[in-house]
Residue frames as a rotation matrix with the C-alpha (Angstrom) as fourth column:
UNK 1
0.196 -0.977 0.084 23.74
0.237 0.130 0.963 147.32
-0.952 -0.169 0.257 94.55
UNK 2
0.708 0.218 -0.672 25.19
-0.553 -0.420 -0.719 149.10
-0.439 0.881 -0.177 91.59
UNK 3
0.891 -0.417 -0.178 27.16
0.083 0.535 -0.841 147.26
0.446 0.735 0.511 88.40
UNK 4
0.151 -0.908 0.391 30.35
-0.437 -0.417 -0.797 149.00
0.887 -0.050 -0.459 89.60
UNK 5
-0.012 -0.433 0.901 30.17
-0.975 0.205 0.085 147.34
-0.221 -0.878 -0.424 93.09
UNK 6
0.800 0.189 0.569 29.41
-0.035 0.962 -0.271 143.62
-0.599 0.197 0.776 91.73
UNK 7
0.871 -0.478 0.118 32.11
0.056 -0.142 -0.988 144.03
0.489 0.867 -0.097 89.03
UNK 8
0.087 -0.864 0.496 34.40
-0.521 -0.464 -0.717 144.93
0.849 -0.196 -0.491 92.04
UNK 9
0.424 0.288 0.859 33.27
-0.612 0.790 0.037 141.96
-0.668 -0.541 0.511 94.12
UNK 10
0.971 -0.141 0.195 33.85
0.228 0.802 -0.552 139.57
-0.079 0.580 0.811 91.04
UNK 11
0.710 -0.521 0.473 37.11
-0.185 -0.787 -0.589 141.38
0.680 0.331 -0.655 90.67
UNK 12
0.153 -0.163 0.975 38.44
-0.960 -0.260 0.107 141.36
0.236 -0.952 -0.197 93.86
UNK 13
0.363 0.289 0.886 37.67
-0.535 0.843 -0.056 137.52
-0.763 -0.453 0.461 94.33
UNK 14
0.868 -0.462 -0.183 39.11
-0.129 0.147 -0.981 136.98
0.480 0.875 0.068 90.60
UNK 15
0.278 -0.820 0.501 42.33
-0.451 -0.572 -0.685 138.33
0.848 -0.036 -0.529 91.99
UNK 16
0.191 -0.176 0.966 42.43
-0.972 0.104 0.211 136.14
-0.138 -0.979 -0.152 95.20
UNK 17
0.929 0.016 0.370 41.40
0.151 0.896 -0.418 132.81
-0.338 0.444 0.830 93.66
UNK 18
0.822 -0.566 -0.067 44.60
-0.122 -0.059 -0.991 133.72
0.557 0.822 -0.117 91.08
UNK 19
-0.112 -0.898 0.425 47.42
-0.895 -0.095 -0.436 134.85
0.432 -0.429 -0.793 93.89
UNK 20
0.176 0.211 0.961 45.64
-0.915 0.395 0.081 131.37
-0.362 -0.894 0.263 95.77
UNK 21
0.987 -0.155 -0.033 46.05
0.075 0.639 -0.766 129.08
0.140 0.753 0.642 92.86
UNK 22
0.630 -0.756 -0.179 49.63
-0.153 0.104 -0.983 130.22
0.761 0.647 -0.050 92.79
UNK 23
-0.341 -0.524 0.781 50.65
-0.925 0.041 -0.377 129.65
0.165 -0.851 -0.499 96.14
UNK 24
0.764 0.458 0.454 48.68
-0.499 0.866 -0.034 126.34
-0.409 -0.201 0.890 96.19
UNK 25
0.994 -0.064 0.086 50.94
0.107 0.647 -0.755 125.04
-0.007 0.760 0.650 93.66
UNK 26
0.415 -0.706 0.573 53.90
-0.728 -0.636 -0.257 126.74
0.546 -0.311 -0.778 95.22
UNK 27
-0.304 -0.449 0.840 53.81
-0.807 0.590 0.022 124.78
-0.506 -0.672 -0.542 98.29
UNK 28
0.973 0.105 0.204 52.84
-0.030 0.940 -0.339 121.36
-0.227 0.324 0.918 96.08
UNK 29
0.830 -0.557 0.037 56.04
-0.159 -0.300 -0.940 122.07
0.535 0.774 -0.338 94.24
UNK 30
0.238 -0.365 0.900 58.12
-0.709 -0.698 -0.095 122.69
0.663 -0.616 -0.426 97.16
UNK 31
-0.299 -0.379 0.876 57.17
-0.839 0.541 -0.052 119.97
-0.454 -0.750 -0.480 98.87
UNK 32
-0.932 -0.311 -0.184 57.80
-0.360 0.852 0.381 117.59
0.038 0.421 -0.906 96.22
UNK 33
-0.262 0.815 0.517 54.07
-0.092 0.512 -0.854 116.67
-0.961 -0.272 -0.059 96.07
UNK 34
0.870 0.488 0.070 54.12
0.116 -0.066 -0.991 117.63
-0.479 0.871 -0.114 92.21
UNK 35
-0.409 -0.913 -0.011 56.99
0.776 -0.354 0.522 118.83
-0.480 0.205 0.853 89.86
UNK 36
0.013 0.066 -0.998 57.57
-0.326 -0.943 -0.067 121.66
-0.945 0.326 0.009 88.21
UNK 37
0.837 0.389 -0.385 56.82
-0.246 -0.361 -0.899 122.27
-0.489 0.847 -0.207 85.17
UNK 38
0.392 -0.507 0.768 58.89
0.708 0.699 0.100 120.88
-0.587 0.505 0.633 82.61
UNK 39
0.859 0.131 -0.495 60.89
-0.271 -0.703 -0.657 123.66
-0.434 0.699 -0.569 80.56
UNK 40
-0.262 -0.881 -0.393 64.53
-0.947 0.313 -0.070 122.26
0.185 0.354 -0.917 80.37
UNK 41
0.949 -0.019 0.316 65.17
-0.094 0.937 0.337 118.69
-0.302 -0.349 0.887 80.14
UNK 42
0.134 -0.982 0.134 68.51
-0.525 0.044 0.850 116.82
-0.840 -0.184 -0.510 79.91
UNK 43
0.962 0.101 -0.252 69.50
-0.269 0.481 -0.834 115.21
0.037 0.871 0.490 77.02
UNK 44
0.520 -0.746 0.415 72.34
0.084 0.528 0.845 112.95
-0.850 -0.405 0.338 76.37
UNK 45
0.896 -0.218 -0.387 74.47
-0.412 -0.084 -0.907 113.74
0.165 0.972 -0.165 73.57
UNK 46
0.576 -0.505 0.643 77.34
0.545 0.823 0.158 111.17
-0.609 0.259 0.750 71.82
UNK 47
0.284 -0.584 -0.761 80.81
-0.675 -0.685 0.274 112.80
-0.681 0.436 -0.588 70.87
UNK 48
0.696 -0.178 0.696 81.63
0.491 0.825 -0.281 110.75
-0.524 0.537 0.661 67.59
UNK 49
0.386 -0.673 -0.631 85.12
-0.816 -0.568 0.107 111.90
-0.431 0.474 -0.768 66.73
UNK 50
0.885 -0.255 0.390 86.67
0.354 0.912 -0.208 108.84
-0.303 0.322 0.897 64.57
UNK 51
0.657 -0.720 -0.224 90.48
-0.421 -0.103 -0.901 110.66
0.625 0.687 -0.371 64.35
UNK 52
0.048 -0.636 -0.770 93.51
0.432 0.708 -0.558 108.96
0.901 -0.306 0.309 65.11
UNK 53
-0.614 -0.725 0.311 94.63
0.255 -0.555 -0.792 109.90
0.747 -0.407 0.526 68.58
UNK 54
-0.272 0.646 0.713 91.29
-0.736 -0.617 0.278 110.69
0.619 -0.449 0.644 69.55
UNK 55
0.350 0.196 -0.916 90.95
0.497 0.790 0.359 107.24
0.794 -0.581 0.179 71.94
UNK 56
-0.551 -0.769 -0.325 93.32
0.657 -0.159 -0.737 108.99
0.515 -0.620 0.592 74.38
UNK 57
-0.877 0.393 0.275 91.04
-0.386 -0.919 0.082 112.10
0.285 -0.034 0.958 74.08
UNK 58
0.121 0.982 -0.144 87.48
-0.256 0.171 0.951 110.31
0.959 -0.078 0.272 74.28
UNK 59
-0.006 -0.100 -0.995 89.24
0.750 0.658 -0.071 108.38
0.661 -0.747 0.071 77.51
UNK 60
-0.783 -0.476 -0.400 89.96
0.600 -0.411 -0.686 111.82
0.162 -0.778 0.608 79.33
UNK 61
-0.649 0.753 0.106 86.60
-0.669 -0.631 0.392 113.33
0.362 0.183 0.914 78.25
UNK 62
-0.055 0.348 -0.936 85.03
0.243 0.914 0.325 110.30
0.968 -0.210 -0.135 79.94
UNK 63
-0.580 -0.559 -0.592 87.35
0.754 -0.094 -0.650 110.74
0.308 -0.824 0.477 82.84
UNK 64
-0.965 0.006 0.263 86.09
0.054 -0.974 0.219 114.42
0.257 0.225 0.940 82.96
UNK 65
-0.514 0.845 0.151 82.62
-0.757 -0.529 0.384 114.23
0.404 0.083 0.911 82.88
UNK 66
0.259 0.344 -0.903 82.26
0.595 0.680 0.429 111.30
0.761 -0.648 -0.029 84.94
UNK 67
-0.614 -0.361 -0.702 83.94
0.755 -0.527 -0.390 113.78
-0.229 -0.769 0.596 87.89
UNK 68
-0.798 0.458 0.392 81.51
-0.478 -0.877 0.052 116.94
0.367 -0.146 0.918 86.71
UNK 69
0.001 0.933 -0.360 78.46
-0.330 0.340 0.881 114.57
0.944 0.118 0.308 87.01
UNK 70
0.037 0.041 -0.998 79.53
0.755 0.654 0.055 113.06
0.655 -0.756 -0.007 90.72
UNK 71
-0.910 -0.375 -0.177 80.13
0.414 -0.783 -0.465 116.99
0.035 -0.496 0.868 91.62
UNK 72
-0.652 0.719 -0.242 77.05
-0.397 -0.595 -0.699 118.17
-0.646 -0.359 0.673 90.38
UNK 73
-0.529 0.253 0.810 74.40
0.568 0.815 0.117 116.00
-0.630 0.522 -0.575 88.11
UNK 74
-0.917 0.393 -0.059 72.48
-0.349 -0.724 0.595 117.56
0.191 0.566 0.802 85.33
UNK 75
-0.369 0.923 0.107 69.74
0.708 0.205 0.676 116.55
0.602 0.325 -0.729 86.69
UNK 76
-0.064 -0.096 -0.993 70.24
0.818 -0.575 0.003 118.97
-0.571 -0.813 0.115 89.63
UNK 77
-0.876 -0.356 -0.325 70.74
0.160 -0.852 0.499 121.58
-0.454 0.385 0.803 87.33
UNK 78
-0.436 0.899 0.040 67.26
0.362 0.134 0.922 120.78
0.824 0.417 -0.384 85.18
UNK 79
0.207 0.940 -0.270 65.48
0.931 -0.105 0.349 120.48
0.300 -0.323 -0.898 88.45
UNK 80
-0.115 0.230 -0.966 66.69
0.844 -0.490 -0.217 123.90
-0.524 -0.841 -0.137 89.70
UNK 81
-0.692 0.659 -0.295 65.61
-0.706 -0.533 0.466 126.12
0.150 0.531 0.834 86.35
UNK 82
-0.448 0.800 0.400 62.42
0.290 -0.293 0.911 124.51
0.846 0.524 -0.101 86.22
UNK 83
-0.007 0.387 -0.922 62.18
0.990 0.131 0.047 125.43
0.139 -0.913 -0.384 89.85
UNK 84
-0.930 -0.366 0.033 63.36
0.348 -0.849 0.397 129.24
-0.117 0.381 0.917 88.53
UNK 85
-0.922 0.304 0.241 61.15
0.294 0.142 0.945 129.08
0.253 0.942 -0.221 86.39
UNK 86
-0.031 0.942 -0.335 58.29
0.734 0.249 0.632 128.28
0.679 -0.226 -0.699 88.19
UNK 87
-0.061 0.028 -0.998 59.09
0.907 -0.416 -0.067 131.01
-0.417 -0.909 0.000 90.74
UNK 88
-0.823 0.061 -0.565 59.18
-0.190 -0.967 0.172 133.65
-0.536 0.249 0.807 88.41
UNK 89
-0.657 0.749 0.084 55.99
-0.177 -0.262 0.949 132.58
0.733 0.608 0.304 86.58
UNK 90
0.097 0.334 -0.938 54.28
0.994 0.017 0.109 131.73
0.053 -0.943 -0.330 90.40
UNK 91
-0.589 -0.509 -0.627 55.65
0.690 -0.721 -0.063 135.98
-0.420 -0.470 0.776 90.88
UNK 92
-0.971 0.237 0.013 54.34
-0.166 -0.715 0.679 137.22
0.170 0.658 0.734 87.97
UNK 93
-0.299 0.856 -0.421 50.65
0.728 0.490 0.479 135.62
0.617 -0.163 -0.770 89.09
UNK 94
-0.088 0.007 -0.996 50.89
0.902 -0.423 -0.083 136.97
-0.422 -0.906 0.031 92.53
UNK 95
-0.820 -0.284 -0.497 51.63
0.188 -0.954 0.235 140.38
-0.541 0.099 0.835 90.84
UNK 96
-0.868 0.497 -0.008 49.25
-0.218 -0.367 0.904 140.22
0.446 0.786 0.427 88.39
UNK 97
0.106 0.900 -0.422 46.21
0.743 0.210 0.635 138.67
0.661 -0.381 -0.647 90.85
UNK 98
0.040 0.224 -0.974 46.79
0.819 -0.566 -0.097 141.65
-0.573 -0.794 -0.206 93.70
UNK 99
-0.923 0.082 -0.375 46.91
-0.239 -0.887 0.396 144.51
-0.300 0.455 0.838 90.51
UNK 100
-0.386 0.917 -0.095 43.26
0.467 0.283 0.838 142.44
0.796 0.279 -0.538 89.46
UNK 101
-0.008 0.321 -0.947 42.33
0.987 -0.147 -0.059 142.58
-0.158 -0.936 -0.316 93.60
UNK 102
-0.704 -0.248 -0.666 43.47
0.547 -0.786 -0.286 146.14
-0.453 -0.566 0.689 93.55
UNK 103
-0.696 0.715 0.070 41.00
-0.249 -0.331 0.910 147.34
0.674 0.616 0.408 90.37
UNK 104
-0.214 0.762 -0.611 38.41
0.678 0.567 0.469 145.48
0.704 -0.314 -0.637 92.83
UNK 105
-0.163 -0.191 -0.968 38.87
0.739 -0.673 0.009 147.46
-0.653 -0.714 0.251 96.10
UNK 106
-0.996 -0.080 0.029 39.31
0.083 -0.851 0.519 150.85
-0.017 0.520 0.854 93.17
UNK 107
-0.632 0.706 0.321 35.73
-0.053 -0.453 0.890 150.04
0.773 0.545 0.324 92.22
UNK 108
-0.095 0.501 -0.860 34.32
0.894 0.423 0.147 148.76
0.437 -0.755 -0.489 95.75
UNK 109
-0.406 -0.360 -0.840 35.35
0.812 -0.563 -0.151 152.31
-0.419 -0.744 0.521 96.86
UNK 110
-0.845 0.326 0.424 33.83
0.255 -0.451 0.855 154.10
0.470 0.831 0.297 93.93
């Protein structure tokens, strides 16, 4: 067996293991057996205005974002970029383990 077929065996099987890794962790993801990756998180931030007038204003900005948060929570919003996320870096595997696979097959055929 020459270098060029073993190289395209190791290749080939490189490139499967990769696209198999990323679909493993796909469906973990998916079905909530893991999370995703962590890239956004939420953070709570504190409006300290201290001008007159501004009681009226903090009360309706209250008002406000108590009604955006019962529409849609920010955590919903976190979990569905780092679920993005993960799908485009889960894509770019896949792509990049069946261009490995394909060099494999190139040299198996050699």
């Amino acid at each position: 067996m020459s270098i060029n077929k073993i190289i395209g065996i190791v290749l080939l099987v490189a490139g499967l293991v990769v696209i198999g890794f990323a679909l493993y962790q796909s469906y973990n993801i998916f079905t909530d057996k893991t999370s995703a990756p962590l890239i956004f998180k939420t953070s709570n931030i504190a409006n300290t205005n201290n001008t007159a007038g501004s009681d009226v204003q903090k009360q309706i900005e209250n008002t406000v974002q108590q009604q955006i948060n019962q529409i849609l929570p920010q955590a919903s919003i976190t979990k569905i970029l780092n679920l993005l996320c993960w799908s485009m870096f889960a894509m770019i595997l896949i792509f990049g383990g069946s261009q490995i696979s394909g060099l494999g097959i190139k040299m198996l055929n050699k």
